[in-house]
Structures are given as C-alpha cells and as structure tokens.
N, C-alpha and C positions, 0 to 999 in steps of 0.2 A: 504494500500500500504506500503509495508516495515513494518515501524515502525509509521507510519501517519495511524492516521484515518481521512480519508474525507465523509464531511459530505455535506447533501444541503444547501446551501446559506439560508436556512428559518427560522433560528432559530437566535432568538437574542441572547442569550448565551448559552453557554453547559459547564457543571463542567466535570474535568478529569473523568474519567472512574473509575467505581467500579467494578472489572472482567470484565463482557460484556454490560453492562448495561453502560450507558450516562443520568445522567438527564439533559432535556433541556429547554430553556426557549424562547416557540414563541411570545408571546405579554407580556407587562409588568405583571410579577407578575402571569405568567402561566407557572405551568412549567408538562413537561410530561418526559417521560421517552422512550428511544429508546436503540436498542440493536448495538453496536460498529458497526454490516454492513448496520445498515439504518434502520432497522423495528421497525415501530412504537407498542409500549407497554401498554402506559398511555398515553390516549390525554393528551394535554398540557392547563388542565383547575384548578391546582391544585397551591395554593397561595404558596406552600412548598411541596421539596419532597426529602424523605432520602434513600440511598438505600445501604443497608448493604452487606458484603460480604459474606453472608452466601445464598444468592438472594431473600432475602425480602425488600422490600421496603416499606415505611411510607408516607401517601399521605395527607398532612391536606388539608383538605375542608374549607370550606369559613365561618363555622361554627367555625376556630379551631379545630374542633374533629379531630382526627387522624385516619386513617383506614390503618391495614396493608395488604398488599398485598402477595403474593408468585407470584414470577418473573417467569412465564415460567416453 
C-alpha cells in the first residue's frame, strides 16, 4: 500500500526488504524468507538467512553449513 508493506500478523520479526525479498522470522530462531506481496519463498526453518541484492540468498542450516539459494 503506498509506501507500506503489510504483512500477516504471523511473523515474529521481519528485517527491511532487500529488493523484493523480506527475511522473516516465525518462531524463535526461524527464519524464512517471503516476497514484499506475501509469498512464501523459504519456510521459516533456517537458524540464519542473508539475502543479497543480486536475488540470492544464504540459508545456514542447523548444521552451520551455508547453502545458497537463487530467489525466484
């Protein structure tokens, strides 16, 4: 809306937007990634998540390892 993005009440944090991309965070220490109008991307089951402006994103697992993704 405008210059707001709304989102659903389900997420316990969400970091500002990289492009289109939102990483969110539903229960402690989950975080997934959703796209600025609402679609879910990344379940929200990852301890960390980076997501660059080129649209790749860095998802560590539970392990530490890192896996990178291409957003879409």
């Amino acid at each position: 809306m405008g210059n707001r993005i709304t989102v659903p009440p389900i997420y316990r944090n969400i970091r500002p937007p990289i492009g289109k991309y939102c990483a969110v965070e539903k229960n402690y220490s989950q975080w997934g990634i959703i796209t600025i109008d609402g679609r879910l991307l990344v379940d929200a089951k990852y301890p960390d998540v980076v997501i660059e402006r080129n649209g790749m994103a860095w998802l560590t697992q539970m392990t530490g390892k890192k896996m990178r993704v291409q957003l879409e």
